[in-house]
Structure formats: structure tokens, C-alpha cells
C-alpha positions as CSV (number, residue, x, y, z in Angstrom):
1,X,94.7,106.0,120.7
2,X,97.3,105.6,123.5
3,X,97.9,102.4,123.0
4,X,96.3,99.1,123.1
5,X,94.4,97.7,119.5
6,X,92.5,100.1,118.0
7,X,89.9,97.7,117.3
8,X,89.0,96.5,120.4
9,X,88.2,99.8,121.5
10,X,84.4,100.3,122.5
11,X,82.4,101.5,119.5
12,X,78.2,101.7,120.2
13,X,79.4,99.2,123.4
14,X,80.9,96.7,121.4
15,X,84.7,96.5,120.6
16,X,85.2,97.7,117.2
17,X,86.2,94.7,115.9
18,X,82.7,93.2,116.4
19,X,81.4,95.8,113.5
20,X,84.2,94.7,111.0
21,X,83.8,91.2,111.6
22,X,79.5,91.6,111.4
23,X,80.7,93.2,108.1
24,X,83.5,90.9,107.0
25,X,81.8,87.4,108.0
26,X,78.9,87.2,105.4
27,X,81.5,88.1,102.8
28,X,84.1,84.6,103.0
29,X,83.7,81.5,104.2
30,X,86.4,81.2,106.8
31,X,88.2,84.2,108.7
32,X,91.8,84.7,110.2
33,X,92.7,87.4,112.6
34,X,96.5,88.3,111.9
35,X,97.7,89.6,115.1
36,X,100.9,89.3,116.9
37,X,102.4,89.5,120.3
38,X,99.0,87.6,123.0
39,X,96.6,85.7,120.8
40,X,94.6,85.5,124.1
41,X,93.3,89.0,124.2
42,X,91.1,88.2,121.0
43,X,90.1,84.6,122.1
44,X,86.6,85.6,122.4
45,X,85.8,85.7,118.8
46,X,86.8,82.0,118.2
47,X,88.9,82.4,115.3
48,X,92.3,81.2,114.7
49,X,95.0,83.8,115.6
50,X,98.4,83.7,113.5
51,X,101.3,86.0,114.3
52,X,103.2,87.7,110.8
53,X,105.0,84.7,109.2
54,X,108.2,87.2,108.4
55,X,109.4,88.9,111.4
56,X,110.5,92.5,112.0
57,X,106.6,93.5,112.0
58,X,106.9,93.7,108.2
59,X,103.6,95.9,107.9
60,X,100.5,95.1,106.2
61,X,102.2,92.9,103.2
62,X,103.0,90.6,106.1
63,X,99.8,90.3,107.3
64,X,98.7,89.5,103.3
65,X,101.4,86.8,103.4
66,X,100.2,85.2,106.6
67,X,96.8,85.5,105.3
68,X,97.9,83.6,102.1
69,X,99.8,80.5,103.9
70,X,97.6,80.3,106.4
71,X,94.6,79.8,103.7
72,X,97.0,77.4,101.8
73,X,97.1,75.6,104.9
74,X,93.9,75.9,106.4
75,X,91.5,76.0,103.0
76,X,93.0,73.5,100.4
77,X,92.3,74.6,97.2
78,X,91.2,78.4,98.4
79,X,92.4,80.2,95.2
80,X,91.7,84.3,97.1
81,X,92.2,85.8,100.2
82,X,90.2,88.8,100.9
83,X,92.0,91.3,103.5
84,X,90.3,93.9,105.7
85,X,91.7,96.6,108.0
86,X,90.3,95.8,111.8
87,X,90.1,99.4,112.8
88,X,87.3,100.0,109.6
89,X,84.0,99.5,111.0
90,X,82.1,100.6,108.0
91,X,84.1,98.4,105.4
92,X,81.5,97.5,102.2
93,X,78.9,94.8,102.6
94,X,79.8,94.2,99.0
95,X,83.6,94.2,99.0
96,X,85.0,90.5,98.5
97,X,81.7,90.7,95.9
98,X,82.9,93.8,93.8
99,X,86.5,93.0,94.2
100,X,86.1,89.3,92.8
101,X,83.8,90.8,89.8
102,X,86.6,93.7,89.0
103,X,89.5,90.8,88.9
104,X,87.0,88.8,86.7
105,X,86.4,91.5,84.2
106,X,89.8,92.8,84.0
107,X,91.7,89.9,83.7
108,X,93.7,91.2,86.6
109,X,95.7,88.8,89.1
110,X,94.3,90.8,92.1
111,X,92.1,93.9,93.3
112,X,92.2,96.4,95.8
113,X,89.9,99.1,97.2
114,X,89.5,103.0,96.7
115,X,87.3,105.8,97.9
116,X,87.9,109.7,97.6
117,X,90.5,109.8,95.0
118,X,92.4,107.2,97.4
119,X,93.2,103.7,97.4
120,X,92.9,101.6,100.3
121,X,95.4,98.4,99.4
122,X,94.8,96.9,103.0
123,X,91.3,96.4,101.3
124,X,92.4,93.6,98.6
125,X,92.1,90.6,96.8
126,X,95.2,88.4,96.5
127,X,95.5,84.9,94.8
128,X,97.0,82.5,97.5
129,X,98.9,81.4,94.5
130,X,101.2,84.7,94.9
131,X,102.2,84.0,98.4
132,X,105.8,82.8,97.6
133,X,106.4,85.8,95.2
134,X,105.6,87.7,98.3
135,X,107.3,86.0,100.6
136,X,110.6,86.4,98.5
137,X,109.6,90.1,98.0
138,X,109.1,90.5,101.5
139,X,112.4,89.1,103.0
140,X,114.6,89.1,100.0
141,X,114.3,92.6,98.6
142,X,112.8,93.9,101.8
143,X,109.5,95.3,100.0
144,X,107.0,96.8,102.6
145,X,104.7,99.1,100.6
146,X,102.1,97.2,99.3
147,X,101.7,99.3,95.8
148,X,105.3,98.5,95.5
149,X,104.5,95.0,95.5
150,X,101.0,95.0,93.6
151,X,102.3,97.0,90.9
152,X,104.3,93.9,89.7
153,X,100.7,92.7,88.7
154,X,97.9,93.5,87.1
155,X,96.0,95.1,89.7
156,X,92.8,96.7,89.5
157,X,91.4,99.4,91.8
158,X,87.4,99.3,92.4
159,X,86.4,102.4,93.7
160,X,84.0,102.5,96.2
161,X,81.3,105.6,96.7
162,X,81.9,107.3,99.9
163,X,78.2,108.5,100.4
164,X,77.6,110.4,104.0
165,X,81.6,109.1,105.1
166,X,84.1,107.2,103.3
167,X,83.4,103.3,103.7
168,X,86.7,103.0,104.6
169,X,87.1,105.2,107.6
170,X,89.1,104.0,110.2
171,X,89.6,104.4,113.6
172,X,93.2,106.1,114.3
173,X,92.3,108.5,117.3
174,X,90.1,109.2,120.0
175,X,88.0,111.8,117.4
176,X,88.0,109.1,114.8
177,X,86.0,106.5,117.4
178,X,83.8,109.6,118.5
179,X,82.8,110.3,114.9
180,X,82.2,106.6,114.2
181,X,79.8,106.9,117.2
182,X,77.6,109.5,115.8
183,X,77.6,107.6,112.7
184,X,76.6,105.0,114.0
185,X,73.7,107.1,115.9
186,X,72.6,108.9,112.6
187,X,72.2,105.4,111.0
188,X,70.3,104.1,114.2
189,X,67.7,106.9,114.5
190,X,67.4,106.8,110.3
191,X,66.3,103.3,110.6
């Protein structure tokens, strides 16, 4: 995208981020953005801002660990944290909701998402109760795949339908926040 966050790139005239959070928000009762280097450029959405808790940009595991302490912190007694990918503006109304129902039935310890023959682990549900099994995967054994890690559990993968375009489309490239747009047109003029 030539740099910058992807999501706060305009999508329909509002950063990109606006979308996930509209679709995020009704989902959980509190939200984290994990974001490092300036916290200031996302201070106008209010929420608290926490840098990766391991350093060396550990990927998206170290964003689920940051997630998990700072709910263990922030949320006493919060058993889940449910993770979304900020650049995925058409993430499922129904995702923490199908997620929480799969770990349920399954007896699983956590969940992640999948559309298209594909899963999408950035999508997940993880028990804050994990976070120091993490944490030592993380720094100790230098783990940075997420399967690599979730496949120590019982995970279970909901798959989502990806009807019209894949729910969990994200926004890589300049033709990725184009097709978003006409979407997000198609949608509009459908009513």
C-alpha cells in the first residue's frame, strides 16, 4: 500500500478501520487496538492502544498475547479474547458468536476462522488463561506461526460462507481497497 497502516486508509470516506470496528464493537464488550510504534495516530477512536508485549515485532501471536494480558489486566475475570485483523472490513457480524458456540460444542480450548478452503487464525478465539503458555512459546521457543502454536490445543475451525466475497477479505494493496469500494457500492445500491 506504500506504506502507512492499511487500515486507516479511506474506504467509502472513512478510514478502514471505522468498518472493522462498526463490525467488531457489537460483538465484545470492551476493545483493544494492538498497534506499535505512535499510539497518537489512532487516538481518535478512544480506545486503549498497547504496543506487542514481546519485542522483535513477533507477528500476529504477539498481538494475541498482548491481547490476552491486557484483558487479564483490564477485564478481571474475562475468560476469551476475540481477535480481528484491522485491514478486514467485511469481518462476520456473527463471529465472536459462532466462534464461542464451536468452542462450546467441541470441547475445544479455542477457535479460529475459515473461508474458501482457508483458515483465517488472525480470526480467533483464545482463553486469556493460555497467555503464559504463549508467552513462553513466543520468547522461549521462538514460535511465530500461529497454527504452530494452536495446534498444541484443541482447536476448532468454523468455517464461514464466503457468499458474493470472502468475509474475510482484507485490504493488502491499492486493488484490494478499490474492490472493497465497489463492494461496498453493490451493497449500498442493493439496499
Amino acid at each position: 500500500m506504500g506504506g502507512g497502516d492499511k487500515c486507516l486508509r479511506p474506504l467509502a470516506a472513512r478510514p478502514v478501520l471505522d468498518h472493522v470496528l462498526a463490525r467488531a464493537r457489537p460483538q465484545v464488550r470492551d476493545l483493544m487496538l494492538n498497534a506499535n510504534d505512535d499510539p497518537a495516530r489512532f487516538a481518535r477512536w478512544d480506545l486503549p492502544i498497547c504496543a506487542d508485549v514481546v519485542e522483535g515485532r513477533a507477528g500476529p501471536l504477539a498481538g494475541v498475547l498482548t491481547g490476552l494480558d491486557w484483558a487479564a489486566a483490564a477485564v478481571p475475570g474475562c475468560p476469551w479474547v476475540a481477535s480481528f485483523a484491522t485491514d478486514a472490513p467485511f469481518l462476520p457480524a456473527d463471529l465472536v458468536e459462532r466462534l464461542l458456540e464451536a468452542v462450546t460444542a467441541a470441547g475445544a480450548r479455542m477457535a479460529c476462522a475459515a473461508s474458501n478452503g482457508r483458515r483465517h487464525p488472525v480470526f480467533g478465539l483464545w482463553p486469556v488463561e493460555t497467555r503464559h503458555d504463549l508467552r513462553r512459546a513466543l520468547v522461549d521457543e521462538g514460535i511465530r506461526k500461529v497454527e504452530d502454536w494452536t495446534d498444541r490445543y484443541r482447536t476448532v475451525v468454523v468455517d464461514f460462507p464466503a457468499e458474493g466475497f470472502d468475509p474475510f477479505f482484507n485490504v493488502n494493496r491499492p486493488p484490494d481497497l478499490a474492490q472493497a469500494e465497489r463492494w461496498l457500492e453493490q451493497a449500498s445500491a442493493a439496499g
